[in-house]
N, C-alpha and C positions, 0 to 999 in steps of 0.2 A: 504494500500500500504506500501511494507515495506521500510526499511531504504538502505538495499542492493537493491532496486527499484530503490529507486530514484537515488541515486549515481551511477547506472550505466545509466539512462537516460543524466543524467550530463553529464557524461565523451563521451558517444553519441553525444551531443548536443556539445561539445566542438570540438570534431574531426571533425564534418559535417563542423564546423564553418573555421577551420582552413583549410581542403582542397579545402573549396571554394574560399578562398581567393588566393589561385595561381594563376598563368596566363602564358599563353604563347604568347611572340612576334612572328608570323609568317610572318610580314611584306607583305605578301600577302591583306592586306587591305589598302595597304599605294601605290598609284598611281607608276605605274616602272617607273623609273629614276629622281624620288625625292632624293633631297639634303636632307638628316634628320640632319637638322641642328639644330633642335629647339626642343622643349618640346611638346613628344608625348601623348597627353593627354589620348589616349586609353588604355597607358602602362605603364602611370604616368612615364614615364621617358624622359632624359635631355641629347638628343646629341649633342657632340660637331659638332663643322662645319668638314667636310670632309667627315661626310659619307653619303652613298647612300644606296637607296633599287635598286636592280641592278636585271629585269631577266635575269637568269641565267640558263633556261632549255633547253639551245642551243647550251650551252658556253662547249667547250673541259677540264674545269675542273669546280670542285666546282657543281656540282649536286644537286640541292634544293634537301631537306629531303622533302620535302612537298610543293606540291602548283607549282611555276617560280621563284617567288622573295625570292631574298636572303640580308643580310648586307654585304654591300662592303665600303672600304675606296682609296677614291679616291683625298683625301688629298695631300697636301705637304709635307717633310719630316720636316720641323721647324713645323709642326701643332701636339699640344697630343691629341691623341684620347680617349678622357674622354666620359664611359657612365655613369650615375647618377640616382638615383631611387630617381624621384621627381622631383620637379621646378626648376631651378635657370640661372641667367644669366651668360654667359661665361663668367670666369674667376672673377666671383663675388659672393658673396654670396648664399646660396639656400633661395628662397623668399615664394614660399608654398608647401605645400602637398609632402615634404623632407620624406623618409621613408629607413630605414632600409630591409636588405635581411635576411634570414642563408643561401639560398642556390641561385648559378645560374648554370645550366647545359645545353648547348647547342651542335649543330651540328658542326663543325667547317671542313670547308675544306681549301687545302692551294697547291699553285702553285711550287713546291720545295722549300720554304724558310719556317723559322722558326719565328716567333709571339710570345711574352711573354703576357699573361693575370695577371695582377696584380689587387689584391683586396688590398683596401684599408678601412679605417675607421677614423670618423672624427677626431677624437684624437691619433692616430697614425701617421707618416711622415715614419714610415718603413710598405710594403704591409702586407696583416695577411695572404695572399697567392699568391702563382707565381705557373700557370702551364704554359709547354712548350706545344705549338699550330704548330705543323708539323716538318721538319727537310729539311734543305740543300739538303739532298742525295733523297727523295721520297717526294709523293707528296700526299697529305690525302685526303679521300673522304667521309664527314660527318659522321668526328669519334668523339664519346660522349666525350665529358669533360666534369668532373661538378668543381664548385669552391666552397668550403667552408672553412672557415677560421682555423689557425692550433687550435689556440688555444678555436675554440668550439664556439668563437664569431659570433658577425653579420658581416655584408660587407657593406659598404654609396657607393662607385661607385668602378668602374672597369676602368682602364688603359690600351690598347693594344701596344703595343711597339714592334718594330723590333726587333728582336735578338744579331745579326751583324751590320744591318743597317734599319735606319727608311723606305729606301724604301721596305721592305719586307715586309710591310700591303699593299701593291698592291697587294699581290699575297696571301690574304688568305680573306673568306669568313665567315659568320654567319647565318646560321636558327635553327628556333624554340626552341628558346631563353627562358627555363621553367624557372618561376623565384618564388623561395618561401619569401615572405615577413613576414616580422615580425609583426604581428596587430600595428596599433597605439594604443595609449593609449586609445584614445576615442571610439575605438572595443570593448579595454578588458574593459572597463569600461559597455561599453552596453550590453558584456555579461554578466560581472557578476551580471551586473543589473536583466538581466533576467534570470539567473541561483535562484540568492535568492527568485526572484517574484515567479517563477513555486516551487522552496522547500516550499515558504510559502503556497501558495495555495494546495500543496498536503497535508502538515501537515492541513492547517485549513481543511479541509474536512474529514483530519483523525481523529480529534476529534469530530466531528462533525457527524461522523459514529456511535462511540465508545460510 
C-alpha cells in the first residue's frame, strides 16, 4: 500500500469525521409551545428565558422551512436573548460540555421589523459578526443567513437584538438552525489517535509483505 494511499485514506477519514459532527436545530422534536429556557441537550445548547418553539404553519407570517415549529421570542424587552453552544446557567458561568462554532446558518423570517444577530466570542466584549435579520419597510420569508466570524475565527454564543427597538424580536422567527462546531479537543485527540493506529498498522503489514 502506498504512501499517497494512505494519506488520502486520512484526509477521507478526517472529512467523514468532521461532517458528521454538524447538526441541525429543527425544533420540530421539542413539544409546541415550550418555553426553551434551558439547556437543550439534543443541540448541546443554552437558551436564555424568553424563547419559544412556536407552530407556526398556520401563522400569516414566518412559514416553517420545514416541519410546524419554528424559534420565536416571546420575551420582554429588558430580557437578552443569548443562544450558547453548550451548558451554563443564566447569567453565570458555562458549567459543561461549552463548545465553540465556525459557522451558524439559518432560516430567518420577520414581521416588518429588523433583528440584529451578533456573534460573539469569549475573549472579545466587541461581536466578530452582526448580520441584519429583515427591514422596517418588508417582511422576510425564511431567507438564508449564515454567520461566521470577520476575522476567520470561531463564534461561543449569538445575541439577537432589536434594531430600533427590543420589541422587534416579536416579530421575527428561526428554523433549521445548521450549526458547524469546532471538534473538542478530546475529538481531535481520538482522531489523531486513530489516524496514527490505522498508519501504523498499514506500514507494519507493509513490511511485513516486503
Amino acid at each position: 500500500m502506498s504512501k499517497h494511499f494512505l494519506l488520502a485514506q486520512i484526509a477521507l477519514l478526517i472529512i467523514c469525521c468532521s461532517e458528521a459532527y454538524a447538526y441541525v436545530m429543527t425544533f420540530d422534536d421539542i413539544a409546541t409551545g415550550s418555553d426553551l429556557d434551558y439547556y437543550a441537550e439534543q443541540y448541546n445548547a443554552y437558551f436564555t428565558e424568553g424563547f419559544q418553539v412556536t407552530d407556526h404553519s398556520a401563522c400569516t407570517w414566518g412559514s416553517p422551512n420545514s416541519g410546524n415549529n419554528v424559534l420565536t421570542w416571546v420575551g420582554t424587552s429588558s430580557q437578552d436573548a443569548w443562544l450558547t453552544f453548550g451548558n451554563m446557567s443564566y447569567g453565570g458561568p458555562i458549567t459543561v460540555g461549552q463548545h465553540s462554532i465556525r459557522s451558524l446558518c439559518a432560516f430567518f423570517s420577520t414581521d416588518g421589523v429588523q433583528v440584529l444577530a451578533k456573534a460573539y466570542r469569549m475573549d472579545t466584549v466587541t461581536p466578530v459578526c452582526i448580520r441584519q435579520i429583515g427591514a422596517t419597510d418588508v417582511s422576510w420569508d425564511n431567507e438564508y443567513v449564515d454567520l461566521v466570524a470577520d476575522d476567520g475565527g470561531v463564534i461561543d454564543y449569538i445575541k439577537f437584538e432589536g434594531a430600533y427597538t427590543p420589541a422587534a424580536r416579536m416579530g421575527f422567527c428561526v428554523d433549521d438552525i445548521n450549526v458547524d462546531p469546532v471538534p473538542e479537543p478530546s475529538s481531535i485527540l481520538a482522531l489523531v489517535s486513530g489516524v496514527i493506529g490505522y498508519g501504523g498498522l498499514v506500514l507494519k503489514r507493509k513490511r511485513h509483505g516486503s
